[in-house]
N, C-alpha and C positions, 0 to 999 in steps of 0.2 A: 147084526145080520138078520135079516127077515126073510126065510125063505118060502115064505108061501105066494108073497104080490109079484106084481105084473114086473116082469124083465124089459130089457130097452124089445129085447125082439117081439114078448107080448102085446103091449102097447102099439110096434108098429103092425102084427098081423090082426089086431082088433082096428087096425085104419086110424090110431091117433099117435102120429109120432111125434116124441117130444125132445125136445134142445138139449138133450144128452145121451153121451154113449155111456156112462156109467150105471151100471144094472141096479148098481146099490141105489143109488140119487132116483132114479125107477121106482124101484122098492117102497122107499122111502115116502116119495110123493105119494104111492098108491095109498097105501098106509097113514099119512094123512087126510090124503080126498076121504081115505073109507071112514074114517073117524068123524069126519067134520059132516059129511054126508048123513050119518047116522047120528047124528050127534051124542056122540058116545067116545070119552076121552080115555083111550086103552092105555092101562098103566102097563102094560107086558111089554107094547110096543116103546112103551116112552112118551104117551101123550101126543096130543097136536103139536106142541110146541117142542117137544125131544125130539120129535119125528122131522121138523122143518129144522132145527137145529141141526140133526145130525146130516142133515141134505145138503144143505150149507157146505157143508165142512167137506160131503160125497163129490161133490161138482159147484164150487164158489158161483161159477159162470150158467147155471143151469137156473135160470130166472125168469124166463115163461114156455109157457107152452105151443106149441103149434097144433093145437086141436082147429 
C-alpha cells in the first residue's frame, strides 16, 4: 500500500488520465515514474521493478497510458 502517490482521481484532476480505475495500479505507477524520474531506486517502496511488479498484479490490463 502507498498512500502518499497520485490516486486514479489525482491523475485525472492534474489532466492526465490513465487506463485504470484502480487507485493502487495509480499509486503504483506514480511510485515508479517518481523513482525512475529521480533516478533513485526506493527500497521502502519496493524498487522500480517491485513497484511495476506489484502494478501488474493491481490491474494485469493497465499497460499504457493516455497522457
Amino acid at each position: 500500500y502507498v498512500p502518499f502517490l497520485f490516486t486514479v482521481q489525482a491523475w485525472q484532476d492534474a489532466g492526465l488520465g490513465l487506463s485504470t480505475t484502480s487507485n493502487e495500479a495509480c499509486k503504483l505507477f506514480d511510485a515508479a515514474l517518481s523513482q525512475y524520474a529521480t533516478w533513485r531506486n526506493d527500497e521502502n517502496l519496493g524498487g522500480i521493478e517491485g513497484c511495476l511488479s506489484k502494478l501488474k498484479a493491481a490491474d494485469p490490463n493497465f499497460g499504457k497510458c493516455n497522457l
